[in-house]
DOZAMAR-632164 format. One line per 4 residues: number of its first residue (from 1); for each residue x, y, z of C-alpha. Coordinates in steps of 0.001 Angstrom, whole numbers, plus 500000, padded with zeros to 6 digits. Layout:
! residues N
NUM) X:Y:Z | ... .
//
This chain:
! residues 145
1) 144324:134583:681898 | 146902:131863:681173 | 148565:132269:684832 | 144970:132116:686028 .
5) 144034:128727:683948 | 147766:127480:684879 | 146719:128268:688969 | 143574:126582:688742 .
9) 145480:123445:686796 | 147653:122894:689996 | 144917:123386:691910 | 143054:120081:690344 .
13) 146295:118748:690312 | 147027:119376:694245 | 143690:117989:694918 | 144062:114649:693751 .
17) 147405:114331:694821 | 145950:115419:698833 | 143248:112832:697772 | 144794:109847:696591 .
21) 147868:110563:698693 | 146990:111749:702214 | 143211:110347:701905 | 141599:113811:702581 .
25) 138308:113901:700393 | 138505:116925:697392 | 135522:118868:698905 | 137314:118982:701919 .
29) 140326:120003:701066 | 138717:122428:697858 | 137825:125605:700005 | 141650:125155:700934 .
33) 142895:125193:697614 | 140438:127434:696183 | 141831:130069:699384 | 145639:129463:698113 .
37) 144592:130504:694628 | 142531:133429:695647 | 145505:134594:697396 | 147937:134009:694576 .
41) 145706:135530:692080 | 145240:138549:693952 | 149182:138838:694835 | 149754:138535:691460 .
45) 147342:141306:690899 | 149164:143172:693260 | 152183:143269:691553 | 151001:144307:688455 .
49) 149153:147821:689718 | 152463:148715:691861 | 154824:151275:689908 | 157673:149359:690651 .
53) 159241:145934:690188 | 158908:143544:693213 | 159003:139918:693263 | 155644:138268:692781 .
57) 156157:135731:696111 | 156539:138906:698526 | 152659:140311:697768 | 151870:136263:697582 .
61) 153150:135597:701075 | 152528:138917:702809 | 148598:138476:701628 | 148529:135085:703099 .
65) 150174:135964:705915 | 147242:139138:706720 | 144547:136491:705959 | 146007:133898:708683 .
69) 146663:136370:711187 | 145040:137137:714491 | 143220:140288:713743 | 142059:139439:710232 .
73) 138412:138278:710074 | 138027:134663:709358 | 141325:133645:710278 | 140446:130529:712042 .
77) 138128:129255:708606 | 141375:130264:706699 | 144113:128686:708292 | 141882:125563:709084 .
81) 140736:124792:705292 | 144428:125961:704352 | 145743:123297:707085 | 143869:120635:705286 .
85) 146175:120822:702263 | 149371:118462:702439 | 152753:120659:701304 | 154134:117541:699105 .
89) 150151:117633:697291 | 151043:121252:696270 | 154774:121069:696081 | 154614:118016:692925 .
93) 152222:119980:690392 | 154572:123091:691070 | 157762:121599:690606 | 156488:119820:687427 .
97) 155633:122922:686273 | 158529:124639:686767 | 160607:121423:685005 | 158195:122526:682352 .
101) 159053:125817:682151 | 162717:125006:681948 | 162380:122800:679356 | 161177:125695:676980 .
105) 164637:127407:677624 | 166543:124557:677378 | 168965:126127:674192 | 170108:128629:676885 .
109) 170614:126148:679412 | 172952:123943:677582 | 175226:127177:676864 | 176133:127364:680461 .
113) 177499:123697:679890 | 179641:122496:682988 | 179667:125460:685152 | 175837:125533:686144 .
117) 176805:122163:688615 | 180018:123893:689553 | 177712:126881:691225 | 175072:124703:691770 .
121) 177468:122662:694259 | 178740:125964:695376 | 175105:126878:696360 | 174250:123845:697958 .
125) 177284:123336:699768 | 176996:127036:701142 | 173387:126690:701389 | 173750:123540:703991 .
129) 176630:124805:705948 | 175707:128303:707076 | 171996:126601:707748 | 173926:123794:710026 .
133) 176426:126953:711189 | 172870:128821:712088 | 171307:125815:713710 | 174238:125087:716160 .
137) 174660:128705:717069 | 171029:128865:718283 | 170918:125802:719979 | 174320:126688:721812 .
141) 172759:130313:722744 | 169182:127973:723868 | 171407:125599:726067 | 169917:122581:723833 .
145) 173574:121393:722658 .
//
């Protein structure tokens, strides 16, 4: 019920932020939001009833992808409210959230001390490269470069 309440919260959140930021009126961009957190609810769900372990954002993303694709009824409704929502208008609530979340475990973040930016730049610095690395390989093989 709290993950629920918590969904919903971003939701309100993300529609403000779509309103006030990217001028699209709430009850336009509501059955949007209302769609993302129908999906997420019911991924979530998903994950629960499986007898295994599997990462909550798989069942998340594989259910939105079924409900935007071609042969799924009401596609077109779907990926049209859905289309209405600006990514930065979801992305802020999230992100607070998950600064939130970090805060609570804050004790075990100060024991890794200096070496969380060491792999942190590690990350990022291997993160960027292979993605530029990828990106000119592709554009070589597509004649673009």
């Amino acid at each position: 019920m709290n993950q629920i309440l918590t969904i919903l919260l971003i939701g309100v959140i993300a529609l403000i932020g779509n309103w006030i930021g990217y001028q699209v009126p709430p009850m336009e961009s509501l059955p949007g939001i209302l769609l993302l957190a129908l999906i997420t609810v019911i991924g979530m769900g998903f994950t629960k009833i499986l007898p295994f372990k599997s990462p909550v954002i798989v069942w998340i993303s594989l259910f939105a992808m079924i409900a935007t694709s071609p042969f799924f009824p009401g596609n077109a409704f779907t990926a049209a409210a859905i289309g209405k929502i600006n990514l930065l208008a979801l992305a802020t609530p999230i992100l607070a959230y998950a600064g939130l979340s970090l805060g609570k475990d804050i004790h075990l973040f100060k024991q890794l001390s200096w070496r969380i930016v060491v792999v942190s730049l590690v990350v990022f610095t291997g993160t960027f490269l292979f993605a530029t690395l990828f990106a000119e390989i592709i554009f070589k093989i597509q004649g673009k470069f």
